[in-house]
C-alpha positions, 0 to 999 in steps of 0.5 A: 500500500505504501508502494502503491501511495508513493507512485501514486500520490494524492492530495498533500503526497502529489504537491510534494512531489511536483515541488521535489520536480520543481527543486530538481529542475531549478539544480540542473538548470542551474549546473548547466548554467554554471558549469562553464563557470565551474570549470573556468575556475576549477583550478582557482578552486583546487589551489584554494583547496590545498593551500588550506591543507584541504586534500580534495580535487575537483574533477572537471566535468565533460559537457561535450554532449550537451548543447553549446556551454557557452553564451552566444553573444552578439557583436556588441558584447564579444566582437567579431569580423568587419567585412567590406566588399566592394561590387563591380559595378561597369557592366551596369547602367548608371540608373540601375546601380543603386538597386543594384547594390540594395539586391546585392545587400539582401543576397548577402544578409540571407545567406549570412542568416543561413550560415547561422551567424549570431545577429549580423548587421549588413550595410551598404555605401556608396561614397565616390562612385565606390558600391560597397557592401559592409558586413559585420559578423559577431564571433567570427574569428576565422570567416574564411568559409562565410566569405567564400560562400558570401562572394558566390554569384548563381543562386537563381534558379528555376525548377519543375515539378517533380511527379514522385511528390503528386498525390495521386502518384503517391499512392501508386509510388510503392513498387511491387516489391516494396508492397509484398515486403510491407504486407510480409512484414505487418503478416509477420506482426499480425501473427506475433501479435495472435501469438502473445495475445493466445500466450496472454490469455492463458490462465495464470500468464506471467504477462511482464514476461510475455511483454518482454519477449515480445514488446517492441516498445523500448520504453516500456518493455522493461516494466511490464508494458505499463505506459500509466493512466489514459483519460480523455485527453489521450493522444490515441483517441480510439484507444480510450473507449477500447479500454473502458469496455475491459473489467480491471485486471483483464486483458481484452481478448481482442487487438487493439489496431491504429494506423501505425500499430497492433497491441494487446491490452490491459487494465490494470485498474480504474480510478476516479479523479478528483474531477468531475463533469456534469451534463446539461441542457440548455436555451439560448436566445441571441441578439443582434452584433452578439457572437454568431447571432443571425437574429435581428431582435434587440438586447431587451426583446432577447431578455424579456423573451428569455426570462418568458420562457424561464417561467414556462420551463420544467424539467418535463419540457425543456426539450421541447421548448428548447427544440422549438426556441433556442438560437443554438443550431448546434444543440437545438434539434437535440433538445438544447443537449450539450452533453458531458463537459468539465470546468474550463470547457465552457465560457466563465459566466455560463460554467459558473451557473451551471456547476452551481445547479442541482440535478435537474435544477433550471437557472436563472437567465445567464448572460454571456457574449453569445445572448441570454441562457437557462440551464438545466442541470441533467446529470453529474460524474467522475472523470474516470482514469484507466491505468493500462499496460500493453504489449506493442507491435509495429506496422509499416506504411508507404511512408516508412519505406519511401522517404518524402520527396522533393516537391521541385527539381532542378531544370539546369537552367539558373542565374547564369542564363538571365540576361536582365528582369524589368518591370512591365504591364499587360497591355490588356488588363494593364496588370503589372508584371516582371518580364525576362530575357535569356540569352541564348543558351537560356532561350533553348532551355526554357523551350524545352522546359515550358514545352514539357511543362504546360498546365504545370507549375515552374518553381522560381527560386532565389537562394533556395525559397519560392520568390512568389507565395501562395498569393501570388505575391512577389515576397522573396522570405515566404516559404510556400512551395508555390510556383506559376504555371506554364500556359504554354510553350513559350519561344524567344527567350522572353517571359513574364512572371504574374501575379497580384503584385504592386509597381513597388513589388514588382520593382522589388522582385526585378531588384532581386532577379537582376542582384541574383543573376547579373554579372555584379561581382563582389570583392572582398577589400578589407577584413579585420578583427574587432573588439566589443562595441561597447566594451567590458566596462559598459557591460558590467555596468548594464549587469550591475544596474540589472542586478540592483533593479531586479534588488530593488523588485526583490525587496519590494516584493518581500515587504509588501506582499509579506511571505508571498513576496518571498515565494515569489522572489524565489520563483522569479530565481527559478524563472530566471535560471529556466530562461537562461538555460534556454538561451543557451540550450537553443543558442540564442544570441545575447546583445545588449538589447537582449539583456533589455529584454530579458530584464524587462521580462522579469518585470512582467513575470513580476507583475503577474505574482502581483495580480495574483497576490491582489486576488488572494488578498480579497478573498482572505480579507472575504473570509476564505481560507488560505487555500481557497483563497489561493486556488479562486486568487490564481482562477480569477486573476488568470484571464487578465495574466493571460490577455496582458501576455498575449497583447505583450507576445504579439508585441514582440512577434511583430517586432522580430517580424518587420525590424531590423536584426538589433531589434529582433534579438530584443524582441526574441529574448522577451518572447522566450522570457514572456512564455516562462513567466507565465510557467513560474507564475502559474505554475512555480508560485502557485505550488510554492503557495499551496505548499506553504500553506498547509504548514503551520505559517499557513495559520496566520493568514496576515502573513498572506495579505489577509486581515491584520494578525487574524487566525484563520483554521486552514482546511 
């Protein structure tokens, strides 16, 4: 029994192993941050150690395997190579040179980004007749490979459909060979399968032992096949109703099959939980501009004739009354039936009404933003969990033998073959297009290509990305595998490029053409190493004027908030070692305007333990318990947490999407920092809170933000 609580924990037992998760989660992130410090000092310690007469030596400790160690930082924090390239501008007319160099920048930067240098700044000059090109790339020490693949020239090209990644081909892609090895192999699981189940089924059956000869689930081959408990939210969503027609220590004596697998099953038990879910009935009566409403009565017609029918209403003929009234179309033909459903699943105004009814109790009218509702409360249950274990085994599809191929192939015809893109309309519709001219290599090529090619898409790729999207629109960072088609074969050496394009669209995408495909050769004439930007002193100076801030918050927190305050200094710790250690996991690149961010980020975190200690402190000063206050605290403070992080997320998407690269360091950095704020205020205070709570401080409420020194008994 004491085995079975341990693994199985409720109540207090649950909340203490969440913390010890917590704990444990805080200590590795906060090795894996400190470790490259660990190891920087390892000696500086040890000589400590033995000049102290202390025989002790700290090992160094190998991270090879994990992600980088160390902070990526951005060239105003560690330095990095200053390029200059200088483009050779003689073969292009006087008028094109400006855009000329502009394509010739954008070419650069993206292939600067693909390379995956941290935060490069890419500029351009033109002073004395001289186009230049200035590239600035953090942490660079030895660009020999960036440089070389910075001065490459032909990344045009145009590409045609390949038939292999057709859906209708892809269903016949298998050969004949490959189904008989595919249908040989699920036989083979099939009868595995039969097998194990008949061995199963057998009276007195070491099951654990059949799951280990025959499992193919690694996992869970070593524990008896047990995968935990299934509920309703289960990925496998046949798998729960195959489970609950089985009695608890039996195992089904039939397969379980989905897409991707054959499995025996069984339960070994059934509980509970502590959750319920209720079903109901209900009426709804709209109004003109409310959500979804077609009806064109006013907010007063609607109530009146809502609070009309709460009057007629029974639990005898509220179907047919529903049936006959409500604007619901969805759950009006079945008598206003919405089912089963649990908390959370239902706007607050409606599932505050409904879980308050008795069976078969009718409400009051209920407003919400779809009109005016009455209830009736139908039935009320458990939410049921089902632990199971299982014996897997393996199927195949087409898609485990062939892997997924290319959409586009090359046609052999590139950069090299366009002589010059230029704006120009349709003298019919006057829509503006681009138009091309090849040379004569390039004319041959595109013959042939179009000739075998009619009523089928050309792919137009610039640096490995579509130069048209989904639209037709000539934005060259959209990834959609979109192309034109070919109407027809087309001779000459001249085409056009359609699509629902503006005059400065149009002139951006010829830009981007000609930068790709005319002869503009870039030289490099200048590359040295520099040092930080803003130097040592300045970033010591940003850190310390954090650190005193973040202080500041600390204290504040503490001295108003009381013990609160202190559970949420130590969830902002835990919150800021999480983000760090995501920095570095993922190899984000830390400038100063990141630090910004990441500071401004704790502001906010800090922010929503403050919405939250604002609500508990009205429910204890209503006269709530502790532990109600904290549970309806963190409930009603929740949709204004989550309102005020979205509008702040949107914020920073929409800074990383249309800014320069200073700004998008700044704008990624708080993103990531508003997304775990949200776990440590949520998640990190809430379990500190509850914990505390039910210690003897708990007792005296005052501590909490509740009425001054009164004891309040804690249930």
């Amino acid at each position: 029994m004491g085995i079975g609580r341990l693994f199985r924990p409720r109540g207090r037992g649950k909340l203490r192993w969440n913390i010890f998760a917590l704990v444990m989660l805080a200590l590795v992130v906060t090795l894996y941050n400190g470790m490259g410090w660990y190891n920087s000092n390892r000696d500086y310690i040890n000589n400590g150690l033995h000049e102290k007469g202390i025989s002790l030596t700290l090992p160094a400790i190998d991270w090879s395997s994990w992600p980088p160690r160390d902070f990526r930082l951005g060239l105003d924090l560690q330095g990095g190579t200053h390029l200059v390239y200088e483009a050779d501008m003689k073969d292009i007319a006087s008028g094109d040179r400006g855009s000329a160099l502009e394509g010739v920048r954008d070419v650069v930067e993206r292939r600067v980004n693909i390379f995956g240098v941290s935060e490069p700044i890419v500029q351009t000059s033109k002073t004395n007749g001289m186009y230049r090109v200035i590239v600035e790339l953090a942490g660079i020490s030895d660009p020999a490979k960036t440089i070389a693949q910075i001065g490459e020239r032909t990344l045009l090209e145009f590409k045609e459909q390949n038939p292999a990644a057709l859906g209708s081909d892809r269903a016949t892609e298998l050969t004949e060979d490959q189904k008989l090895q595919m249908e040989g192999y699920n036989n083979i699981a099939n009868q595995r399968a039969k097998e194990a189940l008949q061995a199963s089924l057998v009276k007195d059956a070491d099951f654990s032992a059949i799951v280990k000869q025959y499992s193919e689930d690694s996992a869970t081959k070593e524990n008896g096949g047990d995968i935990g408990w299934v509920n309703n939210n289960s990925q496998d969503a046949g798998l729960l109703p195959f489970v609950q027609a089985i009695d608890p220590g039996t195992i089904s004596p039939t397969l379980y099959e989905s897409p991707n697998s054959e499995q025996i099953v069984k339960l070994l038990e059934k509980r509970d939980t502590d959750e319920h879910e209720m079903s109901a009935s209900h009426i709804l009566i709209c109004y003109k501009d409310t959500t979804g409403c077609t009806k064109d009565r006013t907010k007063d017609e609607a109530k009146t004739l809502a609070e009309t029918l709460q009057k007629m209403l029974t639990p005898e003929n509220f179907a047919d009354i529903a049936t006959k009234n409500s604007d619901d179309i969805g759950s009006a033909p079945g008598g206003g039936n919405l089912g089963y459903f649990s908390m959370g699943m239902m706007v607050p105004p409606f599932e505050t009404a409904a879980f308050a009814l008795s069976d078969n109790q009718i409400s009051d009218v209920v407003e919400t933003d779809f009109g005016f509702h009455i209830i009736l409360k139908t039935g009320e249950r458990p939410v049921s969990e089902y632990h199971i274990a299982r014996i897997l085994f393996t199927k195949k599809t087409p898609a485990d033998i062939l892997p997924p191929p290319e959409y586009f192939l090359s046609t052999g015809l590139t950069g090299k073959h366009l002589k010059k893109a230029f704006v120009t309309t349709d003298q019919q519709s006057g829509q503006v297009q681009v138009g091309l001219d090849f040379n004569d290599e390039g004319t041959k090529l595109f013959q042939e290509i179009t000739k075998r090619n009619i009523g089928k898409p050309l792919g137009i790729f610039l640096d490995g990305k579509s130069i048209i999207d989904s639209n037709g629109d000539s934005i060259i960072d959209d990834q959609d595998m979109y192309a034109p088609n070919v109407n027809g074969e087309i001779i000459g050496g001249s085409a056009v490029i359609q699509g629902n394009m503006s005059n400065k669209e149009a002139k951006l995408l010829a830009q981007r053409l000609n930068a790709g495909a005319l002869p503009v050769p870039v030289s490099l004439i200048s590359q040295k190493t520099i040092g930080a930007s803003l130097g040592v002193e300045s970033l010591q100076k940003s850190i310390f004027a954090g650190c005193i801030g973040l202080l500041l918050v600390a204290l504040f927190m503490i001295v108003y908030y009381r013990i609160p305050g202190v559970l949420a200094v130590i969830a902002l710790c835990i919150y800021s070692a999480l983000t760090l250690g995501v920095l570095k996991v993922f190899g984000v690149t830390l400038t100063l305007s990141g630090i910004a961010g990441f500071i401004l980020s704790i502001g906010i975190a800090v922010d929503a333990n403050i919405l939250i200690f604002e609500r508990m402190k009205e429910e204890l000063r209503a006269g709530k318990t502790l532990e109600s206050a904290i549970r309806d605290g963190f409930t009603r403070a929740w949709t204004s947490i989550r309102d005020s992080n979205v509008s702040s997320l949107i914020t920073s998407i929409v800074l990383y999407a249309f800014t320069t690269s200073l700004i998008k360091g700044f704008a990624l950095i708080l993103s990531v920092g508003i997304v775990l704020s949200l776990f440590s205020a949520i998640t990190v205070s809430r379990q500190l809170l509850r914990l505390t709570a039910g210690w003897k401080i708990g007792k005296h409420t005052w501590l909490f933000g509740g009425p001054s020194k009164k004891n309040i008994p804690v249930t």
